[in-house]
C-alpha positions in Angstrom: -11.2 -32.0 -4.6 -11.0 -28.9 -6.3 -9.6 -26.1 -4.2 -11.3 -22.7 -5.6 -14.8 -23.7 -5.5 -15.0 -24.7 -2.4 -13.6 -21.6 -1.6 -15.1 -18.9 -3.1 -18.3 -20.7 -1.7 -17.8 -19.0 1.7 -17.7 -15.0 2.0 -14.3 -14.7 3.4 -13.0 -16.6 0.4 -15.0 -13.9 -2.1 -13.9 -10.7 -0.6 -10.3 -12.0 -0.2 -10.0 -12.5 -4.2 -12.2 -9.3 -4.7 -9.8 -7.4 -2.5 -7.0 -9.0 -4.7 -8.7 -7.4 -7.8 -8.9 -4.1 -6.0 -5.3 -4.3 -5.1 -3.8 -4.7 -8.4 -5.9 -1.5 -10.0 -4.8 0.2 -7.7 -1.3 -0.3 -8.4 -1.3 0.4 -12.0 -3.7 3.4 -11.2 -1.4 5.5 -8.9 2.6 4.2 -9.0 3.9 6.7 -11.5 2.2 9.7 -9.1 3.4 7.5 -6.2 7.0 7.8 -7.4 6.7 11.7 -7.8 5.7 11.5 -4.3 8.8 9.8 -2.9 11.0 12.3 -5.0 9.4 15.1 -3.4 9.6 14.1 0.3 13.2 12.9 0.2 14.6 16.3 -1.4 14.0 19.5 -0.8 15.7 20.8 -4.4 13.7 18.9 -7.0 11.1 21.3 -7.8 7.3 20.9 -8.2 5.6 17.1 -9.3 5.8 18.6 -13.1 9.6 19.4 -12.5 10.3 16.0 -11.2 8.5 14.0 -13.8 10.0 16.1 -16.6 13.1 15.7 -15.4 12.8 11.9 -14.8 11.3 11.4 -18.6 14.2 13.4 -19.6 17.0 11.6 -18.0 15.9 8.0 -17.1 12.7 7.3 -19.6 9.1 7.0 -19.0 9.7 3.3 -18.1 11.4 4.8 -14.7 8.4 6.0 -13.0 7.2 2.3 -12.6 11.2 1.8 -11.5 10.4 -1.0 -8.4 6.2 -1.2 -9.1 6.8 -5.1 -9.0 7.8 -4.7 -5.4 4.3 -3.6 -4.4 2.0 -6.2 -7.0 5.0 -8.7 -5.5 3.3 -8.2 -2.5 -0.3 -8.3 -4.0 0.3 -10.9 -6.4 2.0 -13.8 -4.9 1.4 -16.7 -7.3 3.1 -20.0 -6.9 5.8 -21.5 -9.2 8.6 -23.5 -8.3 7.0 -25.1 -5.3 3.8 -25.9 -6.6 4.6 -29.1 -6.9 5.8 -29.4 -3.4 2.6 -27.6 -2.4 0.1 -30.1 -4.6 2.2 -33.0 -2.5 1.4 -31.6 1.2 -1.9 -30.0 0.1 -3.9 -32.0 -2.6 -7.0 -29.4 -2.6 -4.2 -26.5 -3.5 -3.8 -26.3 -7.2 -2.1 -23.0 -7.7 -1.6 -19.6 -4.7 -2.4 -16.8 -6.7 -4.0 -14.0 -3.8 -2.9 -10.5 -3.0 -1.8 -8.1 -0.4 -4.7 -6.3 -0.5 -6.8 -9.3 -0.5 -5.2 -10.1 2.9 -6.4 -6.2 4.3 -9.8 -6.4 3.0 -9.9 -10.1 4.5 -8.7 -8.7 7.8 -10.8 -5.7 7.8 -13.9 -8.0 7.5 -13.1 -10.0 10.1 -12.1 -7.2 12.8 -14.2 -4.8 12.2 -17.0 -7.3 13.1 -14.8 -8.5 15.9 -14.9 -5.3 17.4 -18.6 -5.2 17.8 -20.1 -8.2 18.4 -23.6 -6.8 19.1 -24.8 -5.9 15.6 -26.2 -8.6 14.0 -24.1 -10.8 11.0 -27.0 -9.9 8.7 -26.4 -6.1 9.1 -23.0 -4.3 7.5 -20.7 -3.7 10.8 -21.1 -0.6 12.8 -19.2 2.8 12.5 -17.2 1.8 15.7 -16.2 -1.3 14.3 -15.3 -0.3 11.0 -13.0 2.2 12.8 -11.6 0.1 15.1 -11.0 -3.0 12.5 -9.5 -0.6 10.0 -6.9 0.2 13.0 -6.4 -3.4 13.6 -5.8 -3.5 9.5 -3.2 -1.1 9.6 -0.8 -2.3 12.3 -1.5 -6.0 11.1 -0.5 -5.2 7.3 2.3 -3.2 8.5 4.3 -6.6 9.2 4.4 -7.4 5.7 3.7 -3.8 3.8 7.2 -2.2 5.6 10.0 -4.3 4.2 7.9 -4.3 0.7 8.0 -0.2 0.6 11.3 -0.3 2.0 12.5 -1.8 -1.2 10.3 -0.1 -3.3 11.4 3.7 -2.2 15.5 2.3 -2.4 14.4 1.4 -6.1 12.0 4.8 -6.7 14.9 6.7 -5.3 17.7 5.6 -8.0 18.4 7.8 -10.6 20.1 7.2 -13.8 23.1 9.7 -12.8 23.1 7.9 -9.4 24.0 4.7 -11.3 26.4 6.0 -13.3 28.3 7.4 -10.1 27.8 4.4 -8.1 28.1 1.6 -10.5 29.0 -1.0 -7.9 26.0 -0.6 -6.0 23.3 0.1 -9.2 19.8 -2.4 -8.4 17.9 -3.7 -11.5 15.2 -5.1 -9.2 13.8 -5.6 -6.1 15.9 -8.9 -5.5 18.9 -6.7 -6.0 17.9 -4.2 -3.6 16.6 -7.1 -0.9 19.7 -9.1 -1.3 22.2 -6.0 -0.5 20.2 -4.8 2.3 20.4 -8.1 3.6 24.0 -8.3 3.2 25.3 -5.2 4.4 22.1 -4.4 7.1 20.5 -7.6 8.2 17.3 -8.9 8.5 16.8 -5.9 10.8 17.8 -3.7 7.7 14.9 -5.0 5.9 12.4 -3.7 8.7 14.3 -0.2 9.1 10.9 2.3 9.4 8.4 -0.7 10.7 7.7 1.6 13.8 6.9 4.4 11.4 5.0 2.4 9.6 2.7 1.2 11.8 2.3 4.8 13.4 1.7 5.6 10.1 -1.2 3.3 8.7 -3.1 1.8 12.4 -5.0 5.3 12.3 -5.2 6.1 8.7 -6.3 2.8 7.4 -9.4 3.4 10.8 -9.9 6.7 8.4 -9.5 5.6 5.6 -12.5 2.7 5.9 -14.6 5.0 8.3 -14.7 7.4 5.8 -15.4 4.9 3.0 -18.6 3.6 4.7 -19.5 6.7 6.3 -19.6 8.9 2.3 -21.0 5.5 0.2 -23.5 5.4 3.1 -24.5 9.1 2.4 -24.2 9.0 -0.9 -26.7 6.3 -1.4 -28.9 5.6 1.9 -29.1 1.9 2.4 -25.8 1.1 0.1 -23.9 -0.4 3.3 -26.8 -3.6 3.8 -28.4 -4.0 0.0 -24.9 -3.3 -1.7 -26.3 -1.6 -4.7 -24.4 1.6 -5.1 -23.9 3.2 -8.3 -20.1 3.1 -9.9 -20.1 7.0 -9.0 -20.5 6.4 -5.6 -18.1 3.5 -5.4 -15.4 6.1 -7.3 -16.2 8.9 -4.8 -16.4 7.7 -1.6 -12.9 5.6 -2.1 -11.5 8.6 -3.8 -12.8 10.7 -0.5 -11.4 7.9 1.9 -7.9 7.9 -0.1 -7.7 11.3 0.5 -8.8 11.7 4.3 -6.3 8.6 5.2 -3.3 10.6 3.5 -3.8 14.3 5.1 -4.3 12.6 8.8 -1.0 10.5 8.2 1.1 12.6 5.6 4.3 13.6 8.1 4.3 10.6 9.4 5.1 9.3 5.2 7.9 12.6 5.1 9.5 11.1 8.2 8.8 7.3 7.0 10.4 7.9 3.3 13.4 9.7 4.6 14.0 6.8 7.3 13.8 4.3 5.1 15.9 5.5 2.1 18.9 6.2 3.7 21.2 2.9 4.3 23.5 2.2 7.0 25.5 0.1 5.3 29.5 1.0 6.0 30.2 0.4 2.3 28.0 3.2 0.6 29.7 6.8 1.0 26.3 8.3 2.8 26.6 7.7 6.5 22.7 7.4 7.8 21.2 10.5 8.9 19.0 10.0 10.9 19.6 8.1 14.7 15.2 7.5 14.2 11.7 9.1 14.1 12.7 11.8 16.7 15.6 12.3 15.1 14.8 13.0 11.8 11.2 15.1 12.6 13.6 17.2 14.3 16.6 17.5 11.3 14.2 17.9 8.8 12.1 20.8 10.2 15.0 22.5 11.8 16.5 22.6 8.3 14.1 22.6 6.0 11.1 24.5 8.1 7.8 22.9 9.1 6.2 23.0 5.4 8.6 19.8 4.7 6.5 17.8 6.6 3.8 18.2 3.8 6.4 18.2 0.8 4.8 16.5 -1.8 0.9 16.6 -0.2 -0.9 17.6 -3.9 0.9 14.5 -5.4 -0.4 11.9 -2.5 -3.9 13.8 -2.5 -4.2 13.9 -6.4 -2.8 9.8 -6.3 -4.7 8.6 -3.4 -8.2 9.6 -4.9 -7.6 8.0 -8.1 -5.8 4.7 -6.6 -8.7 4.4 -4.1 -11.5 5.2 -6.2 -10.1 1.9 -8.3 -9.4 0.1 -5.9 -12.8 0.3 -4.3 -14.6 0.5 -7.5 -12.5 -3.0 -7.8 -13.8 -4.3 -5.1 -17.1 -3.5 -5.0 -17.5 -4.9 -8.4 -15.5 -8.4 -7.9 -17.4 -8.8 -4.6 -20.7 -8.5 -6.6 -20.0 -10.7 -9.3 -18.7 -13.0 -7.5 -21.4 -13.6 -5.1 -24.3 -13.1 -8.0 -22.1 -16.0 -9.4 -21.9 -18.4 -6.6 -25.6 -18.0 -5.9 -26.5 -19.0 -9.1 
């Protein structure tokens, strides 16, 4: 019994590997901009995106803005080693586990936002409401498993080549480093410091951020959302669009998240925490840095998100098609 037929025979199946496929371009697309980003919200000295990446080329390599990026495709690339064996012995119809993160939200998203409004018909694309709403659902759902994953990632993003040098006990060469001393000196609660955040952060942008995918594709090119045949422009626009929206209604919620999450409260590190929590640090960090800190860093996540989203629908929308002209063959 062979495992991936069967499958990607189903919908679900196809639109949880395209969403893997959408995942992983995104990644490569956008982490270098994405680490200019987390330099920007978590100091107020470092200068402008062209500063930061100078000065990270300069004193680290080129190598260091993809410093932690296999956090993130960790997350969207989970493929089974080890265990496989153990895995073939329980399930025989599993050959290998090779999905994504982003499959999993794209999966999700398909199911709720049809959940949500059961009156439209399964031959017709869902409706507005429903893509809102199931985006929402999306958000807080992916949250779970997204916040200990940029948790790491941001610890990683964050560590600078002097920093090592200073702090030589506690250098990370990976995200097992980072995961295992969190785990040692915070707990498993450490590992989910910001989930709160988080989830404040991406229930209502990720409602956005496929509202406004369906809403511009739709406009874009009339019919698109039931005969799927939209042109790549129009797959590269509307994602770029949606990126973009999802960021600017969510972006001090990311200032307050990044801060949260980068600072440790482990007893052993010199840098007592900071901030007591979300209230906490909204307040510290516009008392001393004014109200603009709260969109420190915007241009970076505007300029990133339109050219991660554009892939990763463009991704999508691609491996969805082939997929199905394939299995209808």
């Amino acid at each position: 019994m062979d495992f991936w037929p069967e499958f990607l025979a189903g919908s679900q199946g196809r639109e949880f590997v395209a969403g893997g496929f959408g995942g992983i371009a995104g990644i490569f697309a956008g982490y270098p901009l994405d680490t200019l980003r987390i330099r920007q919200q978590q100091h107020s000295n470092t200068g402008s995106a062209f500063t930061i990446l100078r000065t990270i080329v300069a004193s680290d390599g080129p190598l260091a803005l993809y410093r932690g990026m296999s956090a993130p495709l960790a997350s969207v690339t989970f493929q089974v080693n080890v265990v496989a064996s153990w895995i073939y012995q329980m399930y025989s119809s599993i050959k290998f586990f090779l999905y994504y993160m982003n499959a999993m939200v794209f999966q999700i998203y398909a199911v709720l936002s049809r959940a949500f409004d059961s009156s439209v018909f399964s031959t017709d694309p869902p409706s507005y409401k429903g893509v809102v709403l199931g985006g929402v659902g999306t958000g807080a759902i992916q949250s779970l498993i997204l916040s200990p994953v940029e948790l790491v990632k941001i610890r990683l993003q964050l560590q600078t080549a002097n920093r090592e040098k200073t702090l030589a006990a506690h250098r990370h060469r990976g995200p097992v480093s980072v995961a295992r001393t969190i785990f040692r000196t915070e707990g498993l609660k450490g590992m989910y410091r910001g989930l709160t955040i988080t989830v404040l952060r991406d229930a209502p942008a990720h409602g956005v951020y496929f509202g406004t995918y369906e809403y511009v594709r739709e406009k874009l090119h009339p019919g698109c959302r039931k005969g799927g045949q939209e042109s790549f422009r129009t797959m590269l626009v509307a994602g770029g669009l949606a990126g973009v929206a999802s960021w600017i209604c969510c972006y001090p919620l990311d200032v307050v998240k990044t801060r949260l999450q980068a600072q440790s409260q482990s007893t052993t590190i010199a840098s007592a925490a900071k901030y007591a929590g979300i209230v906490d640090c909204f307040r510290k960090s516009v008392r001393g840095e004014g109200i603009t800190v709260l969109w420190r860093g915007l241009g970076t996540a505007v300029s990133r998100a339109f050219i991660v989203n554009g892939a990763i629908f463009t991704a999508y929308e691609t491996a969805l098609r082939f997929l199905f002209n394939n299995n209808n063959h």
